[in-house]
C-alpha positions as CSV (number, residue, x, y, z in Angstrom):
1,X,0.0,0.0,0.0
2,X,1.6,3.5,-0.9
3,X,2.9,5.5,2.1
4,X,-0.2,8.5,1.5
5,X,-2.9,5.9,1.5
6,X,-1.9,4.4,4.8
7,X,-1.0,8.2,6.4
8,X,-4.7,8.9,5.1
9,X,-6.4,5.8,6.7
10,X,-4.6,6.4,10.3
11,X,-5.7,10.0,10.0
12,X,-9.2,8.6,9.0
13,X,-9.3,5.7,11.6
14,X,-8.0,7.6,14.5
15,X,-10.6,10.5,14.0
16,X,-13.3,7.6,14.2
17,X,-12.1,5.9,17.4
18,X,-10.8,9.3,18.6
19,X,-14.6,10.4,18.4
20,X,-16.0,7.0,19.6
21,X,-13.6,7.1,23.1
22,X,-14.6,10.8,23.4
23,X,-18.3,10.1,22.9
24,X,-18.2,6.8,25.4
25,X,-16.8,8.9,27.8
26,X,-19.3,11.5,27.7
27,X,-21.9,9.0,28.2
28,X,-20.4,7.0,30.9
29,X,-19.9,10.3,32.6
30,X,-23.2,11.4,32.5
31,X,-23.7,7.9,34.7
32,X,-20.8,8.7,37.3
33,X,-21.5,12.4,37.6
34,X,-25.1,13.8,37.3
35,X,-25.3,17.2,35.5
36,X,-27.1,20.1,37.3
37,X,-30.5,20.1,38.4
38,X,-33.4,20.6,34.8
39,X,-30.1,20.6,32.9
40,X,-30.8,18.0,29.6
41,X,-27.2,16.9,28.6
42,X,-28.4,15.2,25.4
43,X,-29.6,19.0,24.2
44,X,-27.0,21.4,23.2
45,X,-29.5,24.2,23.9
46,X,-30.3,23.2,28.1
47,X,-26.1,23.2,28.3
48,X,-26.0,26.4,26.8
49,X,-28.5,27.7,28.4
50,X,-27.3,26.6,32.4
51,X,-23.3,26.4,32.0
52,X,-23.8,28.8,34.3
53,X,-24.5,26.3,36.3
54,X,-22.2,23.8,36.0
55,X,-19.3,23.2,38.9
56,X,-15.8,22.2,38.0
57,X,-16.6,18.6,38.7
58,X,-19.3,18.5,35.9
59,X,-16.4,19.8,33.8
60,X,-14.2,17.1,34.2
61,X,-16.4,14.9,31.8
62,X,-15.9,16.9,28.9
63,X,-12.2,17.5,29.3
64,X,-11.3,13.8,29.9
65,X,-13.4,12.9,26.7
66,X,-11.6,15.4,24.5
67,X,-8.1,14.8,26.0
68,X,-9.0,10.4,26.0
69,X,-9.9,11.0,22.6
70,X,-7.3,12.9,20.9
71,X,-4.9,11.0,22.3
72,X,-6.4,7.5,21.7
73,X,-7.1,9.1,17.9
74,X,-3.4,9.9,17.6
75,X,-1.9,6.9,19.2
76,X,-3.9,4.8,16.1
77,X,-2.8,7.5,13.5
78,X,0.7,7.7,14.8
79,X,0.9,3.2,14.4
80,X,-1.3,3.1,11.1
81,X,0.9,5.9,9.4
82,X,3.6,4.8,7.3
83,X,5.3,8.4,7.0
84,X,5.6,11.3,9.1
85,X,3.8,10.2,11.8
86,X,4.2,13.1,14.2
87,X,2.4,15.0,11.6
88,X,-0.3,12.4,11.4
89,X,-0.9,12.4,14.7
90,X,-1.1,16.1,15.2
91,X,-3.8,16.2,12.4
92,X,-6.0,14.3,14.9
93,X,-5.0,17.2,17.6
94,X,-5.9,19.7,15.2
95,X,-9.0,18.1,14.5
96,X,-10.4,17.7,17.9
97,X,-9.1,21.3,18.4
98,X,-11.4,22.7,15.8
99,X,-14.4,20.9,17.3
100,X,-13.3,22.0,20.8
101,X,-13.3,25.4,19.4
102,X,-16.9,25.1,17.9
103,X,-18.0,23.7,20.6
104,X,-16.6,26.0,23.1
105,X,-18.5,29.2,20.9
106,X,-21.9,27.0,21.0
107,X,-21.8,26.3,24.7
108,X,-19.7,28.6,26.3
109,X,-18.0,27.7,29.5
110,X,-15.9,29.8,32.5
111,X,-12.6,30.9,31.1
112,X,-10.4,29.2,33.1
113,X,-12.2,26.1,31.9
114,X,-11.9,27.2,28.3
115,X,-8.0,28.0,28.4
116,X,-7.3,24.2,30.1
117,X,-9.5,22.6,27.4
118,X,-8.7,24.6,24.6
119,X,-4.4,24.0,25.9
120,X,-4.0,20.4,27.1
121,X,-7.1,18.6,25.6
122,X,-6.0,18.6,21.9
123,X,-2.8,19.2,20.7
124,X,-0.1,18.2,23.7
125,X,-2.7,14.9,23.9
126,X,-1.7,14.4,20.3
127,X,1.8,14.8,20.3
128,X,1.8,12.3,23.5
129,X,-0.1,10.1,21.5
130,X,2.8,10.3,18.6
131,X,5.4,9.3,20.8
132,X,3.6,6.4,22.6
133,X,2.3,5.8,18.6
134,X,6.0,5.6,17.5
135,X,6.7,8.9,16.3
């Protein structure tokens, strides 16, 4: 298989499970830690509307999904690629980093919520991931 196709598959396959740890986490956190009182965490709109509302522990979700999944999604990237797999791996980071973004400007948050997510969750995840991928 030429080098591209299987740097493009990693990048592929690593968004998919990337996405699939970070949704399973969501969902298993919704289990461990309840969300706010009236607060719907299946609607976009109720967790707008109450982030106000939400304490640093319901927070914790959220920022172990995105960080479990980048790096999961780059650890598969970073083994699948057959060429620069740093890069392939930061792809996934960058990725994740541009749904954190839209998410983050859908939702809102407190800042100092907004500057850990937005700086640990995404791209140092995926360079971690490179190096435990083999980068």
């Amino acid at each position: 298989m030429p080098p591209i196709a299987r740097n493009i598959i990693g990048v592929v396959v690593g968004i998919l499970v990337g996405g699939v740890v970070n949704y399973g986490i969501v969902v298993l956190g919704g289990f461990l830690i309840e969300p706010p009182a009236g607060v719907d965490p299946s609607d976009m709109e109720s967790i707008a509307a109450n982030i106000d509302r939400y304490k640093p522990i319901h927070l914790l979700v959220p920022f172990v999904a995105h960080a479990l999944g980048t790096l999961v999604g780059a650890i598969i990237a970073a083994r699948i690629a057959a060429t620069r797999k740093m890069a392939m791996a930061l792809i996934i980071g960058v990725f994740y980093l541009l749904g954190g973004i839209s998410m983050i400007m859908s939702v809102g948050g407190p800042l100092w919520f907004v500057a850990v997510d937005l700086l640990l969750a995404y791209l140092p995840m995926a360079a971690l991931g490179a190096k435990i991928g083999g980068a």
